[in-house]
PLY file of the C-alpha trace (Angstrom):
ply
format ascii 1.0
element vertex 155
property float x
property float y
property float z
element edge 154
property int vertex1
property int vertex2
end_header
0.00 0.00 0.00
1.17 3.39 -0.62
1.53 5.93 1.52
-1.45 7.41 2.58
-1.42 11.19 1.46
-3.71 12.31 4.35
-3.11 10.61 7.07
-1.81 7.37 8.94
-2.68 4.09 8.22
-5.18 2.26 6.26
-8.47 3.70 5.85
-10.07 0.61 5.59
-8.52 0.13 9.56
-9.69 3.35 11.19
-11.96 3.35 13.99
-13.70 6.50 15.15
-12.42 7.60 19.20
-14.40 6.70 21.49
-16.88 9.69 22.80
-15.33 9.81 26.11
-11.44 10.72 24.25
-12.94 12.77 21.89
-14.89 14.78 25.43
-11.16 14.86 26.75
-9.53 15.87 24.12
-11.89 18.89 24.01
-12.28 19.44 27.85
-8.75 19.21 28.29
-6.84 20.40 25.06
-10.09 22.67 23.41
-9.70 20.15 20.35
-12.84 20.46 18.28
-13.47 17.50 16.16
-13.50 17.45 12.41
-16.42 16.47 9.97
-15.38 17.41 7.28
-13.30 14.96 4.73
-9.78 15.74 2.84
-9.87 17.37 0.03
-10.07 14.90 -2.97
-6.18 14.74 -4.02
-7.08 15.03 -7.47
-9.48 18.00 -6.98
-5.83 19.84 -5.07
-4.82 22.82 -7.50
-1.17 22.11 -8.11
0.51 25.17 -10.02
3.39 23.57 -13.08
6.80 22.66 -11.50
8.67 25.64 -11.43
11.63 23.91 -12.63
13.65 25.44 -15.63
15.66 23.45 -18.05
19.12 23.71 -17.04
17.55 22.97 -13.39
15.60 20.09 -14.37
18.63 18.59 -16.93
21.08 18.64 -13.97
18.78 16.87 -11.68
18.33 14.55 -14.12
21.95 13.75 -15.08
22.29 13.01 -11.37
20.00 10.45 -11.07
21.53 8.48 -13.92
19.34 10.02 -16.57
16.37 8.06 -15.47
13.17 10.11 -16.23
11.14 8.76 -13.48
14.25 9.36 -10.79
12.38 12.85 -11.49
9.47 13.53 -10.17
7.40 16.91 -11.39
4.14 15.64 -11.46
1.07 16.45 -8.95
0.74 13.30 -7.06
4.44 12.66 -6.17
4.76 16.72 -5.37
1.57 16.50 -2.66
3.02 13.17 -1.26
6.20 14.65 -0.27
4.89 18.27 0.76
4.91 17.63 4.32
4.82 15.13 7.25
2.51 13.38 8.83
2.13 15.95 12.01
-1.20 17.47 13.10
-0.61 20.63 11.96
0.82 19.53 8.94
-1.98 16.89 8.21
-4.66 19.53 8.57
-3.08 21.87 6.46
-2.70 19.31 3.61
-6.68 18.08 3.96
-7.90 21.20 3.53
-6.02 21.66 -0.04
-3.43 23.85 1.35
-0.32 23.01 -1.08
1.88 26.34 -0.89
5.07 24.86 -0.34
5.22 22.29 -2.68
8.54 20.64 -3.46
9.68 21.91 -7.13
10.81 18.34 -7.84
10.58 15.00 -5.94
14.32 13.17 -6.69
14.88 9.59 -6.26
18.28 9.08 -6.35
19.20 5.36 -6.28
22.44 5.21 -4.11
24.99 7.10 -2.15
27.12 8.78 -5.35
23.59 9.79 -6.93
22.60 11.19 -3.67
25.83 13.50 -3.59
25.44 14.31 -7.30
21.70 15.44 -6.19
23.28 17.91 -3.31
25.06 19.19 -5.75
22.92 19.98 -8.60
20.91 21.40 -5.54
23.74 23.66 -4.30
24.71 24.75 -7.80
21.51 26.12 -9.04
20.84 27.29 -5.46
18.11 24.72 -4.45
17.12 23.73 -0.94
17.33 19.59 -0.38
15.21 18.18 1.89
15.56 14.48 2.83
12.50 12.75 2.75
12.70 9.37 4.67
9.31 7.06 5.53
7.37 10.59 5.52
6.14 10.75 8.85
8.21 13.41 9.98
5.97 14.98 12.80
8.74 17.28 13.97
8.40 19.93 10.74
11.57 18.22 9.11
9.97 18.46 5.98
9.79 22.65 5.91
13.46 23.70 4.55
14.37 26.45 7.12
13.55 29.92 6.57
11.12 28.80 3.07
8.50 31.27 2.04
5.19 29.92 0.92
4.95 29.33 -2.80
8.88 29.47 -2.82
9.76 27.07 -5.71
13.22 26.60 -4.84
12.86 23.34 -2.82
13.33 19.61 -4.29
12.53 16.32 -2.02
15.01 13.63 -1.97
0 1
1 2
2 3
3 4
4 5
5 6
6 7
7 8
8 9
9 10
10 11
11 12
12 13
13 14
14 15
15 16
16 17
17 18
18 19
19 20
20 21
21 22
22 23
23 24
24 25
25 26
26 27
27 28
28 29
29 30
30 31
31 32
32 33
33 34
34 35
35 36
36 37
37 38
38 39
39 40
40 41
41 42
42 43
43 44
44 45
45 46
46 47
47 48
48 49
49 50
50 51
51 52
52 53
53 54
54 55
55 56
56 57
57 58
58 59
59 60
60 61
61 62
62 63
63 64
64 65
65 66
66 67
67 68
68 69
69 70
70 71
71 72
72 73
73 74
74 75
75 76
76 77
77 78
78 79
79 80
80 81
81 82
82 83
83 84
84 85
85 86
86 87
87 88
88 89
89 90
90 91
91 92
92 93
93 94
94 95
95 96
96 97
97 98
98 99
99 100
100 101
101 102
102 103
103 104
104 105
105 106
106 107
107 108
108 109
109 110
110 111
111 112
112 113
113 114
114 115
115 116
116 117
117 118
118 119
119 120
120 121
121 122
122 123
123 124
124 125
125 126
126 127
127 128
128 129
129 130
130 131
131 132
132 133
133 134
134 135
135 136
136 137
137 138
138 139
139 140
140 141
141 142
142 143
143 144
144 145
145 146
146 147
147 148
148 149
149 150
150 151
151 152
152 153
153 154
């Protein structure tokens, strides 16, 4: 099974809280409970890669000039947006895609991981490592990223 994009687990799996942690979690925390489903992922308005060329070419040669080593499509650029932390799973059910990864890079070994880095260093392009995905510590946000900045790549 893939990854869910929305949340942990298997859907299939979940089981609803039971009322008396859902009353604590409000009572105690202020937590209001959600109705309301994701967001569809393919109804999520995903702007083009912002990748040029010369950007996208020198990614590529680092992965071995495997096309699908580089990822600009919608899917694979939601997927790796952010973690799997409250905040961040919130923000990504309700749509909210601002600081989408320009690329998603799958390099297939240590010397293809350094060629990556530096691609990313020589056309001035954050890196983030992007492990299992859970990430519910923010590692996914490269420090100091504006919204909507396209100068990020997942690897």
């Amino acid at each position: 099974m893939d990854m869910l994009w929305s949340g942990w687990g298997d859907p299939t799996a979940a089981t609803a809280l039971p009322d008396t942690v859902v009353g604590l979690l409000h009572d105690l925390l202020g937590v209001e409970p959600r109705t309301a489903a994701p967001v569809p992922l393919d109804r999520i308005q995903v702007p083009a890669a912002p990748l040029g060329t010369e950007v996208h070419d020198a990614l590529l040669a680092a992965v071995g000039g495997h096309p699908e080593h580089v990822r600009t499509d919608a899917e694979a650029r939601i997927r790796h947006t952010r973690g799997k932390s409250t905040p961040d799973l919130l923000r990504i059910r309700a749509g909210e895609v601002d600081d989408l990864p320009a690329a998603v890079v799958l390099p297939a070994g240590h010397d293809e991981v350094l060629a990556v880095l530096r691609a990313c260093a020589a056309h001035g392009l954050a890196a983030v490592p992007f492990g299992g995905g859970t990430s519910v510590v923010g590692g996914l946000a490269p420090p100091g990223a504006a919204p909507s900045s396209p100068s990020t790549c997942a690897a």
